[in-house]
C-alpha positions as CSV (number, residue, x, y, z in Angstrom):
1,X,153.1,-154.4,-183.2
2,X,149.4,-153.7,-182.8
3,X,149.7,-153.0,-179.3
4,X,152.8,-150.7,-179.4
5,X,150.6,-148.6,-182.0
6,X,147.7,-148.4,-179.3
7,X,149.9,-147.0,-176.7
8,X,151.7,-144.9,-178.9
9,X,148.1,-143.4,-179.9
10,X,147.1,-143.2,-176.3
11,X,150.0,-141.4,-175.4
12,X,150.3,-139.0,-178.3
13,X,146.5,-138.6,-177.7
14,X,147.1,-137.9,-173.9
15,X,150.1,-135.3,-174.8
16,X,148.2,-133.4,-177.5
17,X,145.0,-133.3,-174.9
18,X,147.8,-131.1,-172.3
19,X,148.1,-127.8,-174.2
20,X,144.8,-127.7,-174.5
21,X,144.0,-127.6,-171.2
22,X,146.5,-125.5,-170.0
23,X,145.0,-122.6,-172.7
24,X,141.6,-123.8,-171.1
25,X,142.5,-122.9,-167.7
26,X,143.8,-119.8,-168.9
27,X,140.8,-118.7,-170.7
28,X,138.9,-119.4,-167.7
29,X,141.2,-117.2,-165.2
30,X,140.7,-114.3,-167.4
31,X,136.8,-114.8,-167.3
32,X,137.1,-114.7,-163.6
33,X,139.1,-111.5,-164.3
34,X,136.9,-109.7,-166.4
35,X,133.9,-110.8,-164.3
36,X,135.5,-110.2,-160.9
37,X,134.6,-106.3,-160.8
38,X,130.6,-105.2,-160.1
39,X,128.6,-102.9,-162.1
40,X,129.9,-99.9,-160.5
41,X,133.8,-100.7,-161.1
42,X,133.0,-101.7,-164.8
43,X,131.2,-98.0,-165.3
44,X,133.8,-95.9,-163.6
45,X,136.7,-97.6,-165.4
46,X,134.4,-97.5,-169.0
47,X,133.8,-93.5,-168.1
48,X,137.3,-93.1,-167.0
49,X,138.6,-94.7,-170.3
50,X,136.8,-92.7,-172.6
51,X,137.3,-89.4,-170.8
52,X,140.7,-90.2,-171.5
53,X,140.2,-91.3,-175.2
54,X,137.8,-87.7,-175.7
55,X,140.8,-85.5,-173.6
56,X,143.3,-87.3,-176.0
57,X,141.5,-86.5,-179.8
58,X,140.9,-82.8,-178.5
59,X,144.3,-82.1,-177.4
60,X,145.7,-83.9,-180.9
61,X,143.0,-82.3,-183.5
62,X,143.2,-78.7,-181.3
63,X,146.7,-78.3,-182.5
64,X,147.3,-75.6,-185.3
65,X,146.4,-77.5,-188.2
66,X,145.8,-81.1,-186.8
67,X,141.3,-80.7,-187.5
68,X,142.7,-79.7,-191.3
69,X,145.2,-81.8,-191.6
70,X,143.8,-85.2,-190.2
71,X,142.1,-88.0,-191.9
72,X,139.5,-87.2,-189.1
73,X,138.4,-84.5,-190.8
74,X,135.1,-84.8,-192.8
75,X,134.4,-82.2,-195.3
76,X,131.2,-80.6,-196.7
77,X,129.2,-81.7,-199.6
78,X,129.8,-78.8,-202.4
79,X,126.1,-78.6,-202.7
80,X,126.0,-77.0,-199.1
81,X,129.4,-75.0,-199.7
């Protein structure tokens, strides 16, 4: 009885070890992803991304109303109005 218990907790303890693994192999693919561009690469994409970002939020809040009417808008303090 004893030793069908051991290898029962072996196995289960071999079986629960596998998922783990595979999500630790996956985490380190997507280091090697993330890491597998140089300095330059990482800069143009950053730049190119937030161009895109800044081009986005003017076009939306240059519409007729959409500075006024957004939750982007901050107002005044009365004391300066």
């Amino acid at each position: 009885m004893i030793k069908r218990l051991t290898v029962l907790a072996v196995l289960l303890t071999f079986v629960a070890g596998l998922p783990a693994q595979g999500l630790k192999d996956l985490m380190n693919k997507a280091k090697k992803e993330l890491n597998g561009g140089s300095d330059d690469e990482t800069g143009s994409g950053l730049k190119e991304a937030l161009n895109a970002g800044v081009k986005e939020a003017v076009d939306f809040l240059s519409t007729p109303d959409g500075y006024y009417k957004s939750a982007y808008k901050i107002l005044l303090p009365e004391e300066v109005l």
